[in-house]
KOLPA-331498 format. One record per atom (N, C-alpha, C, CB): y, x, z. Coordinates in steps of 0.1 Angstrom, whole numbers, padded with zeros to 4 digits, always signed. Atoms other than C-alpha are relative to their C-alpha. Glycine has a CB too. Layout:
# KOLPA-331498
YXZ/...
END
This chain:
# KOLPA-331498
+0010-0004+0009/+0159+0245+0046/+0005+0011-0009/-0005-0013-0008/-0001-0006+0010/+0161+0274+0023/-0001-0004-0012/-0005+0007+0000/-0006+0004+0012/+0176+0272-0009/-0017+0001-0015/+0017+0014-0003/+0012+0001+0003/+0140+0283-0022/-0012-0013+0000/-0003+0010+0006/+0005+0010-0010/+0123+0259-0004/+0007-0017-0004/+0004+0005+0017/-0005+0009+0007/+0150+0231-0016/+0000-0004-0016/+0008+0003+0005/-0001-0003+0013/+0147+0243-0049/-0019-0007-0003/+0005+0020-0003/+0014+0006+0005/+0108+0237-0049/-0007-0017+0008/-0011+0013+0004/-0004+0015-0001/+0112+0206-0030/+0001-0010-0010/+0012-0002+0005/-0008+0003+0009/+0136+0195-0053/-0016-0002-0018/+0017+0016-0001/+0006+0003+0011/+0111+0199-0083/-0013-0008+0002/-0002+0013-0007/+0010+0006+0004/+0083+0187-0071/-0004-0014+0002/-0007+0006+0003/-0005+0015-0001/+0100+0157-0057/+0001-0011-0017/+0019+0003+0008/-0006+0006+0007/+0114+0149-0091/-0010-0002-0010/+0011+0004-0002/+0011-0002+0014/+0085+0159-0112/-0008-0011+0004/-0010+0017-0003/+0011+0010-0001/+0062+0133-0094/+0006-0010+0004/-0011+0002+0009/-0001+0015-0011/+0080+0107-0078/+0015-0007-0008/+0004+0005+0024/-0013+0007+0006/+0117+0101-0095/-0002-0012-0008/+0006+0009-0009/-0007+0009+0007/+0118+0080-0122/-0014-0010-0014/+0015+0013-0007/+0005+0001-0013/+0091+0066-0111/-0010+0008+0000/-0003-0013+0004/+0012-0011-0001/+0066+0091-0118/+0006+0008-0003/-0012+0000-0006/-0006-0013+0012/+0069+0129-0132/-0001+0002-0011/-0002+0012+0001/+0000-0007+0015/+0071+0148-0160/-0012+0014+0008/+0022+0005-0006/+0003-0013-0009/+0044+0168-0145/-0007+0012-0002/-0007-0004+0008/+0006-0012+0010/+0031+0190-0173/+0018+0007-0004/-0011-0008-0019/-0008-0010+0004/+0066+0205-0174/+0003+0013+0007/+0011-0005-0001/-0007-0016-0010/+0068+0228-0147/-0017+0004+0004/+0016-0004+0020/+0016-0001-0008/+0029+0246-0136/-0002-0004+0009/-0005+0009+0002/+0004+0005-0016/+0016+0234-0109/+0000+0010+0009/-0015-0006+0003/+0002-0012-0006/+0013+0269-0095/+0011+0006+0005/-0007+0009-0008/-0015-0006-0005/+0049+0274-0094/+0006-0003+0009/+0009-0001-0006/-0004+0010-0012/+0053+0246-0070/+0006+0006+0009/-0011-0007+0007/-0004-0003-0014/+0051+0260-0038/+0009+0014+0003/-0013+0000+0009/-0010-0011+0001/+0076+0290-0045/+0012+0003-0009/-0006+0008-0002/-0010+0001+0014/+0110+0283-0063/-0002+0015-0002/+0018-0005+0002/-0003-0016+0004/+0115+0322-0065/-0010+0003-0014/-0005+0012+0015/+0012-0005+0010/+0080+0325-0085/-0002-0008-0014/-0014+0000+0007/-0002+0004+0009/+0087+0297-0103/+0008+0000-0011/+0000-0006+0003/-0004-0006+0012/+0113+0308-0119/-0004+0007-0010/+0006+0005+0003/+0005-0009+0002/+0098+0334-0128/-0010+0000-0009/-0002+0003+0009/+0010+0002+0010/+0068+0317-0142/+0004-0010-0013/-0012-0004+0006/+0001+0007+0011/+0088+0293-0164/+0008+0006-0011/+0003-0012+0004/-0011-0003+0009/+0100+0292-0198/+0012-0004+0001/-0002-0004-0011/-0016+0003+0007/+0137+0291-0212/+0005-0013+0003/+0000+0000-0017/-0002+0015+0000/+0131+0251-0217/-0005-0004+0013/-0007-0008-0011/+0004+0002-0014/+0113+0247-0183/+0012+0001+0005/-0009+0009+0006/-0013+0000-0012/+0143+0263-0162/+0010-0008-0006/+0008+0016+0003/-0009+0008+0002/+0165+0241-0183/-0003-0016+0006/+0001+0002-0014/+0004+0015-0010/+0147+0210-0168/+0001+0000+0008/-0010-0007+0002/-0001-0001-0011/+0144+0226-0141/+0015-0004+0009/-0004+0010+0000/-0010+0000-0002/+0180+0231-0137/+0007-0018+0003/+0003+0009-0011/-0001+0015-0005/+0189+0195-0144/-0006-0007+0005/+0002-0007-0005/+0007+0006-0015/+0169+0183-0123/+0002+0003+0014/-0012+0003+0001/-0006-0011-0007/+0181+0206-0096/+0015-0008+0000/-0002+0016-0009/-0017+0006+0003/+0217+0189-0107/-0002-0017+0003/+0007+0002-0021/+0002+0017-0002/+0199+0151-0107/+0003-0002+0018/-0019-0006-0006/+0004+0001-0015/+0185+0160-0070/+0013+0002+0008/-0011+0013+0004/-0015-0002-0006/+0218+0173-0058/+0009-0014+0001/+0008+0013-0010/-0011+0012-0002/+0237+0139-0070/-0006-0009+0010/+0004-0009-0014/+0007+0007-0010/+0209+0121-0046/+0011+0000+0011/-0015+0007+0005/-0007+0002-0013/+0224+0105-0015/-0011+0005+0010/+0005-0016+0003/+0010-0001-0010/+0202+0117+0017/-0008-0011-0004/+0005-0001+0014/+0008+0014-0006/+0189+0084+0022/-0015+0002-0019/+0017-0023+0002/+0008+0001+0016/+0173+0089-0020/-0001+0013+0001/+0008-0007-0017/+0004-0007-0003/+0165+0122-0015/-0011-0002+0009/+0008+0005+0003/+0012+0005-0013/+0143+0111+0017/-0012-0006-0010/+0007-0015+0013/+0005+0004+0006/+0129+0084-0003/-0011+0005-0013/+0009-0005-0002/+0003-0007+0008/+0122+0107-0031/-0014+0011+0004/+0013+0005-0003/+0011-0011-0013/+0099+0133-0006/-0005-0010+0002/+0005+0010+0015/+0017+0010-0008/+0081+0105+0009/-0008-0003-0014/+0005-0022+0011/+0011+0006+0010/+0067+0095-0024/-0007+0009-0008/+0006-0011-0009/+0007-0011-0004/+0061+0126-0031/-0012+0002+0010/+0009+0006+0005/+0009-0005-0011/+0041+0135+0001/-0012-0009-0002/+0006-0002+0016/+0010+0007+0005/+0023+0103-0010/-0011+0005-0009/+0005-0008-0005/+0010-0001+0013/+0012+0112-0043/-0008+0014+0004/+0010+0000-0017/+0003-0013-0003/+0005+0146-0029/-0018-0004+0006/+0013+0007+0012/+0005+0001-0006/-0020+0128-0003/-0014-0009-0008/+0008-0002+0009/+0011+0009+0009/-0039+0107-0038/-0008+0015-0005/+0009-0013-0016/+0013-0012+0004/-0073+0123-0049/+0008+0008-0013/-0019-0007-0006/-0001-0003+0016/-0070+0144-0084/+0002-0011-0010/-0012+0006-0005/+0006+0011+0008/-0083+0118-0102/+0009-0011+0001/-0015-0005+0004/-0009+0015-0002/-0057+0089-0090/+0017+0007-0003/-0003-0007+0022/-0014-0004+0002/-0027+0115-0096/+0003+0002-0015/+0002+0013+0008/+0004-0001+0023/-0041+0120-0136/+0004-0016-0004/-0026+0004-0008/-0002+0016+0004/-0040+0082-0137/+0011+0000+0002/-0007-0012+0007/-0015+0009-0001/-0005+0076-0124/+0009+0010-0009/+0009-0002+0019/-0009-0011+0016/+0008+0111-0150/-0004-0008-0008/-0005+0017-0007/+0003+0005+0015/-0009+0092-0175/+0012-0014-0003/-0019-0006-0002/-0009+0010+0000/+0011+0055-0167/+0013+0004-0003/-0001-0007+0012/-0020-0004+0002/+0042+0074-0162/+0002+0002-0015/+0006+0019+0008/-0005-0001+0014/+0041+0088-0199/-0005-0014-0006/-0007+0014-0009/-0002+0015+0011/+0027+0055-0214/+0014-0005+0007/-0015-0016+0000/-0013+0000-0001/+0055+0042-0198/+0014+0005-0003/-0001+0001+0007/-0008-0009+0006/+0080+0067-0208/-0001-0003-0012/-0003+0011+0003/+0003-0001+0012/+0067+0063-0242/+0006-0016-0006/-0017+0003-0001/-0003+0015+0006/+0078+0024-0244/+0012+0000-0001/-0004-0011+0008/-0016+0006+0010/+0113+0011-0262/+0005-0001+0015/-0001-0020-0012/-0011+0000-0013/+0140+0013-0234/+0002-0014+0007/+0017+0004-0007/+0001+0013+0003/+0141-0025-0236/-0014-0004+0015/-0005-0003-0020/+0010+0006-0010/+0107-0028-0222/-0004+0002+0012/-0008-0001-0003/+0002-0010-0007/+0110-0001-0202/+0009-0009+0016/+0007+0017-0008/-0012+0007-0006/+0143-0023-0184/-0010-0011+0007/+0013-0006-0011/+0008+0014-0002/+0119-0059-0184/-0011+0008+0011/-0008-0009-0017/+0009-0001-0010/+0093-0040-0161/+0006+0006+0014/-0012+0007-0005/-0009-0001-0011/+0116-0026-0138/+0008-0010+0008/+0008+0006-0003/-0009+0015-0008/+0138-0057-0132/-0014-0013+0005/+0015-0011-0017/+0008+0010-0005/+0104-0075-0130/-0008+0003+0012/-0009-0005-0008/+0004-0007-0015/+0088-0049-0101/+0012-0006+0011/-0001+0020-0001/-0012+0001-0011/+0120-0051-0083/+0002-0013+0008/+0015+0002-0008/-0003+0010-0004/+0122-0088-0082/-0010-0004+0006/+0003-0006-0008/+0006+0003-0007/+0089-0088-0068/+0003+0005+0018/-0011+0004-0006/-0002-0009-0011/+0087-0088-0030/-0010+0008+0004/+0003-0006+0010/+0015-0010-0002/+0068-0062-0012/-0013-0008+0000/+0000+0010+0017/+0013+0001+0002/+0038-0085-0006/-0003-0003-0015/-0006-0011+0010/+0001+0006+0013/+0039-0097-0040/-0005+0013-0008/+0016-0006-0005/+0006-0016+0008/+0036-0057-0055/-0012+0004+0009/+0013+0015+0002/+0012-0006-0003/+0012-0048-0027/-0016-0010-0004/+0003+0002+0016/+0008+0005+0008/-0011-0078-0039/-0003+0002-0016/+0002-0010+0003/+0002-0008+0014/-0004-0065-0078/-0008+0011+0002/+0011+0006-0007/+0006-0013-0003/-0016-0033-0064/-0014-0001+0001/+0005+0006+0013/+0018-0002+0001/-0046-0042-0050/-0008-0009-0013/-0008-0007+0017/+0009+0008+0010/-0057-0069-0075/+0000+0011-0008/+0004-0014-0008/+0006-0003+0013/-0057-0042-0101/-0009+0015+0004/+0014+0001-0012/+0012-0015-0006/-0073-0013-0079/-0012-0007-0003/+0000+0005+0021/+0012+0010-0001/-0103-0040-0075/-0006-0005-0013/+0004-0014+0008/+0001+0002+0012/-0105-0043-0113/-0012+0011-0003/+0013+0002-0007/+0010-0011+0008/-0136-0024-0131/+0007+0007-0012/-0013-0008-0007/-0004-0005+0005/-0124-0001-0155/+0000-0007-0018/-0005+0011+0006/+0000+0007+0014/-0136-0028-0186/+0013-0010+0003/-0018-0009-0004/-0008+0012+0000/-0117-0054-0171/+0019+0006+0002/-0008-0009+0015/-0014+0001+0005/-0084-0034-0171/+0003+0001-0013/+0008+0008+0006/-0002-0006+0018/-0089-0023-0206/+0004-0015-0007/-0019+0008-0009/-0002+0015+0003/-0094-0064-0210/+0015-0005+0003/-0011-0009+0010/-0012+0008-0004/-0065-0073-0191/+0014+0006-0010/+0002+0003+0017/-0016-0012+0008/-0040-0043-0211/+0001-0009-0011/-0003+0021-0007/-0001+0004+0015/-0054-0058-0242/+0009-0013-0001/-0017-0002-0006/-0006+0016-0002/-0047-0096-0232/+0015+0002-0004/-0001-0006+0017/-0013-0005-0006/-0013-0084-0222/+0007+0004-0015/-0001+0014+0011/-0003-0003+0017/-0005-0066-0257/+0001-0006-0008/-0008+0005-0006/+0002+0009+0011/-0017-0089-0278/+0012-0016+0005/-0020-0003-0001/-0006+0013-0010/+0001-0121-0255/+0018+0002-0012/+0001+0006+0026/-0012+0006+0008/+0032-0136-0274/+0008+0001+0017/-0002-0020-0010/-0006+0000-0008/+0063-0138-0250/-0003-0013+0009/+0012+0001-0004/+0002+0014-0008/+0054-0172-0239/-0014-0003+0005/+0003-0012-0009/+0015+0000-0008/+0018-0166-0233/+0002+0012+0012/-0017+0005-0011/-0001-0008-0010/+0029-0137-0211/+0006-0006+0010/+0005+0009-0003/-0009+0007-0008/+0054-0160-0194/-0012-0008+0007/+0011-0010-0007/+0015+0009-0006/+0021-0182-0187/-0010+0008+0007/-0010-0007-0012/+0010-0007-0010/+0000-0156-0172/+0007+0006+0010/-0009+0012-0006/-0006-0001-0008/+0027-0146-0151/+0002-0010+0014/+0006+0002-0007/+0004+0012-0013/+0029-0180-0136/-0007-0001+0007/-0002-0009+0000/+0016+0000-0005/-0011-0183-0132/+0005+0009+0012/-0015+0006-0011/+0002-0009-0011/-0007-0153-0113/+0008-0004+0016/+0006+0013-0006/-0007+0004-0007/+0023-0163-0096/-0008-0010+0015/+0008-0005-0009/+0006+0012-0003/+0002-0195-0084/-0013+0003+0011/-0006-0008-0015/+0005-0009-0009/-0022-0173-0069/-0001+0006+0011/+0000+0004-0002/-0005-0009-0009/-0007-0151-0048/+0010-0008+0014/+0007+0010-0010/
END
């Protein structure tokens, strides 16, 4: 692959799919498909993300590299509208205490795949009042009422 070509890989791998979504208002969308131009079109602080990022991608093993492009190619293959939703999760996410940021990670992980692909769909199948309902629940929920809707769910599935 050219180093161009790896280079815009590389960003647009990392801008959507890394960690676990992108940062995807940092680099234009337009620059995407041409490191050369991207350069070109970003700022100062841009190529500096760029750059480490560029340095992150590089420490990738193949196998997380791979990984990294497929979920990519994914998000690539969701409408507009479903790719604004998962930028938006990523920064609320991003935006939460390191802490909590840790507790939802170690709690995805520990699910197994059917276990996430049923989270998945139960909350696709949600009306747009009833996730607002559910966020709220969730928010407001003490540690030990969260522990309890966890179970329910559990019980469920």
């Amino acid at each position: 692959m050219r180093p161009g070509k790896v280079l815009a890989a590389m960003l647009a791998a990392l801008l959507f799919a890394a960690a676990p979504l992108a940062h995807a208002d940092d680099v234009p969308a337009a620059a995407m498909p041409d490191a050369g131009t991207a350069g070109k079109q970003m700022t100062p602080g841009q190529r500096d993300q760029a750059q480490k990022r560029l340095q992150k991608w590089q420490s990738l093993s193949p196998e997380e590299q791979a990984r990294v492009q497929e979920r990519y190619e994914k998000f690539k293959q969701l409408s507009p509208e479903e790719q604004q939703r998962l930028r938006e999760a990523y920064h609320k996410y991003r935006d939460l205490p390191p802490e909590q940021q840790q507790q939802l990670r170690e709690r995805w992980r520990d699910m197994s795949p059917e276990q996430r692909e049923q989270a998945k769909e139960r909350w696709r199948n949600l009306t747009p009042e009833q996730r607002e309902r559910a966020k709220e629940r969730w928010r407001n929920a003490t540690p030990e009422e969260r522990q309890k809707m966890r179970e329910r769910r559990e019980q469920h599935t």
